[in-house]
C-alpha positions in Angstrom: 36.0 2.7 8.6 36.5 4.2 5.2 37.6 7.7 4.0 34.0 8.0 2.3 32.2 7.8 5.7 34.6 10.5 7.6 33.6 12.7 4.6 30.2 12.0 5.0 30.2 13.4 8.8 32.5 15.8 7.1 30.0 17.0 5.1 27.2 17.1 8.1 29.2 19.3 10.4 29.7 21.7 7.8 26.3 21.4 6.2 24.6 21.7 9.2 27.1 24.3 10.8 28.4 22.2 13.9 30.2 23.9 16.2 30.3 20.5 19.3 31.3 16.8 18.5 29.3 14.9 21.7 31.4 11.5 21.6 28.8 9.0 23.6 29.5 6.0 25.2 27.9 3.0 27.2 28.7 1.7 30.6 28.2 -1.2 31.8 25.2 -0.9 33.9 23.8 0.8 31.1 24.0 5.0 31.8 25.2 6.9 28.6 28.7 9.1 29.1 30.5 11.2 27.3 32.5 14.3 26.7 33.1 17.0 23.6 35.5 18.1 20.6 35.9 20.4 18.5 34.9 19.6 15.3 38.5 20.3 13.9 39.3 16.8 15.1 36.9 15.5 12.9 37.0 17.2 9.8 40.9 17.0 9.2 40.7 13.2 7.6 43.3 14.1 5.1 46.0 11.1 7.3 42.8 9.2 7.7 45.4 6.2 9.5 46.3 8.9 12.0 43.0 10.8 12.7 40.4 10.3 15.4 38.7 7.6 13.2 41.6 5.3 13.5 43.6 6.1 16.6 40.2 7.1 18.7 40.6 9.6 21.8 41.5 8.9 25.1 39.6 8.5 28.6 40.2 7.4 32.0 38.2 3.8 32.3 38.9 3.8 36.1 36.0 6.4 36.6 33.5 4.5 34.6 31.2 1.8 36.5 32.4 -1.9 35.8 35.4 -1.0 34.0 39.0 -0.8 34.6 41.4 -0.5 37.9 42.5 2.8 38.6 46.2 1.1 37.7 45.1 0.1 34.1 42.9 3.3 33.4 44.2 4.2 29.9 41.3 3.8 27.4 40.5 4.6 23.9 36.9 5.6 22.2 36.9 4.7 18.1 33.8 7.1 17.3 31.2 5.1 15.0 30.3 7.2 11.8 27.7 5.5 11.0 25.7 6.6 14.1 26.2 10.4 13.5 23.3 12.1 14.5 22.5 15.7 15.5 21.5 16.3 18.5 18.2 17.2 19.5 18.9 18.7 23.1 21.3 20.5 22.7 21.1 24.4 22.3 24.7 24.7 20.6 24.9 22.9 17.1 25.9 19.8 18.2 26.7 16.1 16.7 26.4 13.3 18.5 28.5 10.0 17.7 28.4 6.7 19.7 31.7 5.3 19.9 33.1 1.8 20.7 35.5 0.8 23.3 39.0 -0.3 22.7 42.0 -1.8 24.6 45.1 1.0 24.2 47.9 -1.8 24.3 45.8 -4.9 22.3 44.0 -2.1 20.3 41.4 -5.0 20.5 37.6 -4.1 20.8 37.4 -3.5 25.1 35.2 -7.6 26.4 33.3 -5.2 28.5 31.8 -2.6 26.8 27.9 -3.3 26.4 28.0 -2.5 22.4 31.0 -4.9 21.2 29.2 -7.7 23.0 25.4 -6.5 20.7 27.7 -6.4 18.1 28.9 -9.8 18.6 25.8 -11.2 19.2 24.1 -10.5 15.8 27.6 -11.5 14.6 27.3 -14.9 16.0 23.3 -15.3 14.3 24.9 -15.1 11.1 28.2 -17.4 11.5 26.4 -20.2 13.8 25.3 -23.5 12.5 22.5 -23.3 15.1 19.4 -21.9 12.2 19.9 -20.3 9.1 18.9 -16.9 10.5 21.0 -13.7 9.0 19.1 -11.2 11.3 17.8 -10.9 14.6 15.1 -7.9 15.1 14.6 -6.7 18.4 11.5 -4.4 19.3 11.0 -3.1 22.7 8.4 -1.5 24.3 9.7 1.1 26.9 7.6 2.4 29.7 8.3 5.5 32.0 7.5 7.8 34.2 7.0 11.5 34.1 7.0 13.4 37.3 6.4 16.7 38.8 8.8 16.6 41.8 11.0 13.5 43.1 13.0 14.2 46.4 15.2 11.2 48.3 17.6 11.1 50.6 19.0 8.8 53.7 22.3 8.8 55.7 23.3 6.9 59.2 20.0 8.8 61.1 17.4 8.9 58.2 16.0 8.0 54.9 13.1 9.1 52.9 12.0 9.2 48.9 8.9 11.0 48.0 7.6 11.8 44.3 4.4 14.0 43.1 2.5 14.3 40.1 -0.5 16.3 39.2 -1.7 13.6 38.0 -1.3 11.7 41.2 -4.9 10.1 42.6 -4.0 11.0 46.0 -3.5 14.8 44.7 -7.8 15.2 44.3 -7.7 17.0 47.4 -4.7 18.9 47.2 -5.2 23.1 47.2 -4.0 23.7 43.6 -5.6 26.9 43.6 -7.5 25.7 41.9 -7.7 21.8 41.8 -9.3 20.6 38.8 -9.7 16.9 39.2 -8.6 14.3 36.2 -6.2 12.7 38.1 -6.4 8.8 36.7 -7.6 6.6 39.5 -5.1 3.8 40.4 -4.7 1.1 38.0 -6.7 3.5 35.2 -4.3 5.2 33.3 -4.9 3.1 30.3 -5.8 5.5 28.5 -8.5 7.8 28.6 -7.8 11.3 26.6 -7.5 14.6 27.9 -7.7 16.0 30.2 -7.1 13.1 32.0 -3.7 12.2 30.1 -2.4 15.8 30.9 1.0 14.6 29.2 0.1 14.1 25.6 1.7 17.4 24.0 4.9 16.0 26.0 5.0 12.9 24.1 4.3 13.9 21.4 7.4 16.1 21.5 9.6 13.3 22.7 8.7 11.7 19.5 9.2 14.2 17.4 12.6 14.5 18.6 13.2 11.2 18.3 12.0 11.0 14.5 14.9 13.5 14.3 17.6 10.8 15.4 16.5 8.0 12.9 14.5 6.5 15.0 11.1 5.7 13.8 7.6 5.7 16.1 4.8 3.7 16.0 2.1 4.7 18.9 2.6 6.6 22.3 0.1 6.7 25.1 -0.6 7.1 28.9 0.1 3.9 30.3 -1.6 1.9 32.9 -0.6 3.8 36.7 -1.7 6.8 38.1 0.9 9.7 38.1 2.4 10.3 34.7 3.0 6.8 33.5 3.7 6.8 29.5 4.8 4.3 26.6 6.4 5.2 23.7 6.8 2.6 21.2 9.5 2.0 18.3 9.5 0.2 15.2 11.3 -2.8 15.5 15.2 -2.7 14.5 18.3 -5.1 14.2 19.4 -5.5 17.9 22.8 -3.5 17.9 20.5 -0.6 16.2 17.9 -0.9 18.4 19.9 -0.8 21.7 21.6 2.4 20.1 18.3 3.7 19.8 16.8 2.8 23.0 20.1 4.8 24.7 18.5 7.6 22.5 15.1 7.2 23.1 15.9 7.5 27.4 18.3 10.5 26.5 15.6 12.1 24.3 13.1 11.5 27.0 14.6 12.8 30.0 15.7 15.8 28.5 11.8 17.4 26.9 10.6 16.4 30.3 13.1 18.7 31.5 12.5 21.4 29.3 9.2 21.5 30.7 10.8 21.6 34.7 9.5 17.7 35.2 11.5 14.7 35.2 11.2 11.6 33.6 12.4 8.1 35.4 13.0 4.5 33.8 13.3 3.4 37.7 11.2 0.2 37.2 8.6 0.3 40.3 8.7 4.0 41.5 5.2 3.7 43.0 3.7 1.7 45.7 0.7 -0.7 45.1 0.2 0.2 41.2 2.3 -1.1 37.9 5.4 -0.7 37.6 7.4 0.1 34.3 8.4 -2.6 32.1 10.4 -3.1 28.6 8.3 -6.0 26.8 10.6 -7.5 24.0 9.2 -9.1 21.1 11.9 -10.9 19.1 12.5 -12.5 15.4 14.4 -14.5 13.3 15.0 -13.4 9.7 16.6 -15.0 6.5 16.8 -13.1 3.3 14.4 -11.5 4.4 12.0 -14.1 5.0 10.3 -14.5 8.5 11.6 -17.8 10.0 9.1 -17.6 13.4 6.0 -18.9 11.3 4.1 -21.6 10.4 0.3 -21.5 10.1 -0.1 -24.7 10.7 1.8 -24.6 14.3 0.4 -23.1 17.4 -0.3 -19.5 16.9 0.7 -19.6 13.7 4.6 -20.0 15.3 7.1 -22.5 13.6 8.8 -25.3 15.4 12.1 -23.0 15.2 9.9 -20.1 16.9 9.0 -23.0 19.6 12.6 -24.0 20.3 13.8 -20.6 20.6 10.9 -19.9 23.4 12.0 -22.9 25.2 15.4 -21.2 25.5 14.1 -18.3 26.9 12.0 -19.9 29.5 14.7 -22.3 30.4 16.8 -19.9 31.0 14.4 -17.2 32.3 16.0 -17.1 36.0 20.1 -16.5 34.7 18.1 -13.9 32.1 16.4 -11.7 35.0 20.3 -11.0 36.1 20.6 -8.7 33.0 16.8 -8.5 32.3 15.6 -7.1 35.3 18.8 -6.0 36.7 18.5 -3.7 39.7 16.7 -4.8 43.7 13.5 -2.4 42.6 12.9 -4.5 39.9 11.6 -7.2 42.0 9.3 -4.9 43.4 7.3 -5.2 39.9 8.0 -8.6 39.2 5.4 -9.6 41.2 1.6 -11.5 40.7 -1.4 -8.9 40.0 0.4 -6.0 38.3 0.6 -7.1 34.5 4.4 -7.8 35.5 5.0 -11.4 34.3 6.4 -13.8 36.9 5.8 -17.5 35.6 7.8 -18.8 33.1 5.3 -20.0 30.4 4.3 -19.2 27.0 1.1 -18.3 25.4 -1.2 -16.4 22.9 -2.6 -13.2 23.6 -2.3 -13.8 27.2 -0.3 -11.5 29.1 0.4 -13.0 32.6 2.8 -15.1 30.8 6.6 -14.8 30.4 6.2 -15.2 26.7 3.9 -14.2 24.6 2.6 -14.4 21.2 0.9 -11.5 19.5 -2.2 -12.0 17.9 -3.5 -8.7 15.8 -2.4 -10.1 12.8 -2.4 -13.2 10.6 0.8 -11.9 8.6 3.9 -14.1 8.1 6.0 -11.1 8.7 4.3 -10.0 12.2 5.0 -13.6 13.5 7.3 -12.8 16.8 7.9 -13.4 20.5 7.2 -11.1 23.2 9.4 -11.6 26.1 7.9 -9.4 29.0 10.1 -9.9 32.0 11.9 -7.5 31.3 12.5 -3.9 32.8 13.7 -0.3 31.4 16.7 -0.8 34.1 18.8 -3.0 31.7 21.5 -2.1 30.0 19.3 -3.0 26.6 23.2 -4.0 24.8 23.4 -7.0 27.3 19.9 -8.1 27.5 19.2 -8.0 23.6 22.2 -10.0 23.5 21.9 -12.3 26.4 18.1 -13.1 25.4 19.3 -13.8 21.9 21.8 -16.0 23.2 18.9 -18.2 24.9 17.1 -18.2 22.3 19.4 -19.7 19.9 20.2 -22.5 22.8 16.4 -23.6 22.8 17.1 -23.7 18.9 20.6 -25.6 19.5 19.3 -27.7 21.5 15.4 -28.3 20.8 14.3 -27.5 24.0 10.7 -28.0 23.9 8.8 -25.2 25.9 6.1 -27.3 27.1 2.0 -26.9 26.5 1.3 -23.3 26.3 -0.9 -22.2 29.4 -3.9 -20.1 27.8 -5.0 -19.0 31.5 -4.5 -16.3 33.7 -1.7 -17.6 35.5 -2.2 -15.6 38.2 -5.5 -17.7 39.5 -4.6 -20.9 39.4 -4.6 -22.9 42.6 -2.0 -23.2 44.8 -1.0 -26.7 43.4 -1.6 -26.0 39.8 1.0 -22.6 40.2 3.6 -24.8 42.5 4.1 -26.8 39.4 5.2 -23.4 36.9 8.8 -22.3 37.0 9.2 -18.1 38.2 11.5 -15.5 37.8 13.8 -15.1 40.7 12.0 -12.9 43.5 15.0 -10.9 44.1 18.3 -9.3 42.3 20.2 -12.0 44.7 18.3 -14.8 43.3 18.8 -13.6 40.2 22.9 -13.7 40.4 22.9 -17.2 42.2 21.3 -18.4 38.9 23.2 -16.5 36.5 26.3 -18.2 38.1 24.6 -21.6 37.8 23.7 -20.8 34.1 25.2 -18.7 31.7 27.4 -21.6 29.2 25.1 -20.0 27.0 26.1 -16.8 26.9 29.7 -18.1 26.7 29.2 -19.2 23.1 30.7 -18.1 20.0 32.9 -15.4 22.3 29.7 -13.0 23.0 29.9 -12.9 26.8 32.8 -13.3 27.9 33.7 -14.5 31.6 35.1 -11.4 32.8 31.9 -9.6 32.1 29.9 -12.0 33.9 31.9 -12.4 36.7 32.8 -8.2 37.3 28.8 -7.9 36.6 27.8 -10.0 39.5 30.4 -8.8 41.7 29.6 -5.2 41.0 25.5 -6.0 41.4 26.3 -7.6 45.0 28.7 -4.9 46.3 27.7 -1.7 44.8 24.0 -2.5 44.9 22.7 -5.4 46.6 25.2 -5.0 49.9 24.2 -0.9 50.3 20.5 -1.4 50.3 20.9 -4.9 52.5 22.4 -3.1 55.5 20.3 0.4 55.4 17.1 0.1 57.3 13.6 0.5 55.8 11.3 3.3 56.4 9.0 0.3 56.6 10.7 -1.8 59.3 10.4 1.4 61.7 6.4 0.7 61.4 6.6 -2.9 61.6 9.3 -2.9 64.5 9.5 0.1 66.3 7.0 -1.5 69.2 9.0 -4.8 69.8 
């Protein structure tokens, strides 16, 4: 933190007349908080050692999920100038700052806030002996729905969700007054124009406010299910950048489908019996600014280092899913016959496997990974990180990934698919292997055990144990008669 850089967001609040500083910041599962200044406190930098830049602003870390004891509450937020931006919701001239997390007694960088441990991570590419990389780049591909009405509920006598869109296929014989049809048929959402992607002008938006922020768009488009599923697609980015972006990108999201009285969900399997929503990640190693993932003499045009760092990933696939595919929905899409990747294999081109290698393009710099387990649930701080992390093991350690499978995994015979590693087939599974396997994560400092240890413990008892004893709408059907 310099003088220059608190004049610079200086200069934007009074250039761009701000009247609210938003201070934003991450918790653990991966929700966005905050609360808001005056911009007097950060405009006087004159004592730069003694202003907001240096001695951050205070919060109570008890009341945020997977942080402190209510006996150990005192926290600080150091606001990043660097990721100044002005926001795009907000009806008041606002600027919005993401901040990072520090320790008010160490005045150490906090072990569990989700950005110091991104932060490490691409700090750990660079200082490792493991590859020569510099840079990790990190490009997701989000997936979402939008809906029209979303009601849920359940106590000790009841429980009951129900969502609607007018784009629903069971809405064709709804009284709309009138009903005009389009409505994608299950499974067919990708992606016819309009009228039968009613949400295009609604995207479009969304990405317009998200040029705004920095962040810079490459395609959007209905997605596969029925009901208002969309993709929006970034540029790839360095991974601390990019999970700063992705937080925006949710934010920016929620908040036009809003505007426009629907709602917008990253929940990753919201419908029965069509796909679910998924975040594939494709993933690269750079060094001055050369692309280290090719070869065009290896498979796919990958490199041996490209290889090694897939074997990480699919060796460690199960412990992944823990911060990949983080919540007990998610293993309602990570199942066979949905485009949701559950054997852990690689391949070109061929999307039923965990890892896959694009093929539009012969170019050196194109060459990446795309890892496709993943869900919109994570917290995208930890799983950048933590699939970096394998990654660089499989380099570390040569692990070889095996012979690609070039089929579709999903019909092979029983005895040919009993021989192919899975993700776990629930959140439970999930933790048992991240406790087997996360040494890891452990190196270089970027997970820490604490982190680990309250993630698991907060995934079983604030998760895992509620929906575990609360019966199913489901078992009433299948039980009810006994």
């Amino acid at each position: 933190m310099t003088e220059q850089d608190a004049q610079r967001v200086s200069k934007m609040i009074e250039d761009n007349n701000i009247q609210i500083i938003d201070l934003k910041f991450n918790d653990l599962p991966g929700l966005w908080q905050h609360f808001s200044i005056t911009p007097r406190q950060m405009t006087n930098v004159d004592d730069l050692a003694n202003s907001i830049w240096v001695d951050g602003i205070g919060f109570d870390g008890s009341s945020i999920r997977g942080f402190q004891m209510i006996q150990e509450s005192d926290m600080i937020l150091i606001p990043d100038p660097s990721t100044a931006r002005i926001d795009p919701v907000m009806k008041l001239p606002t600027l919005s700052l993401i901040c990072d997390i520090m320790d008010p007694l160490s005045r150490e960088p906090y072990t569990r806030d989700p950005r110091f441990v991104a932060r490490k991570a691409e700090e750990y590419v660079k200082s490792s002996s493991v590859t020569e990389a510099d840079t990790i780049f990190i490009g997701p591909e989000l997936e979402f729905f939008i809906f029209d009405d979303i009601r849920f509920g359940q106590n000790e006598h009841s429980g009951y969700y129900y969502v609607d869109s007018v784009e629903g296929a069971w809405n064709t014989g709804r009284e709309e007054n009138p009903n005009l049809g389009y409505k994608p048929r299950f499974k067919e959402g990708y992606f016819p124009v309009p009228p039968h992607d009613s949400l295009q002008d609604i995207r479009s938006e969304m990405i317009i406010e998200m040029e705004k922020v920095g962040i810079t768009i490459e395609v959007h488009h209905h997605e596969v299910a029925t009901a208002g599923q969309c993709e929006i697609d970034m540029r790839f980015d360095t991974l601390l950048t990019m999970a700063d972006q992705v937080l925006w990108y949710k934010y920016i999201v929620k908040n036009v489908a809003r505007r426009h009285n629907k709602v917008a969900t990253f929940m990753p399997k919201p419908l029965f019996d069509d796909n679910g929503s998924g975040m594939h990640t494709h993933q690269s190693l750079w060094k001055d600014g050369k692309p280290l993932f090719y070869d065009k003499d290896g498979y796919a045009g990958t490199s041996q280092l490209c290889r090694w760092y897939i074997g990480g990933l699919l060796k460690h696939g199960r412990s992944l899913m823990a911060f990949c595919a983080p919540t007990t929905n998610s293993y309602k899409r990570l199942v066979p016959g949905y485009e949701a990747p559950v054997n852990l294999v690689y391949s070109a081109r061929n999307r039923s496997a965990a890892a896959r290698i694009p093929m539009y393009t012969e170019q050196p710099h194109a060459k990446r990974i795309e890892f496709r387990p993943p869900d919109t649930a994570a917290n995208p701080y930890l799983a950048f990180a933590a699939m970096l992390m394998a990654g660089l093991d499989g380099i570390e350690n040569k692990i070889d990934p095996g012979d690609p499978v070039d089929r579709n995994t999903y019909e092979l015979s029983a005895e040919e698919a009993a021989k192919i590693p899975t993700v776990p087939s629930s959140l439970d599974e999930a933790l048992e292997a991240l406790e087997q396997d996360h040494q890891y994560l452990l190196k270089g400092g970027v997970f820490t055990q604490d982190v680990i240890d309250v993630w698991i413990d907060y995934k079983r008892t604030a998760e895992i144990d509620p929906i575990r004893l609360r019966p199913h709408p489901w078992e009433f059907h299948l039980y009810f008669d006994v």
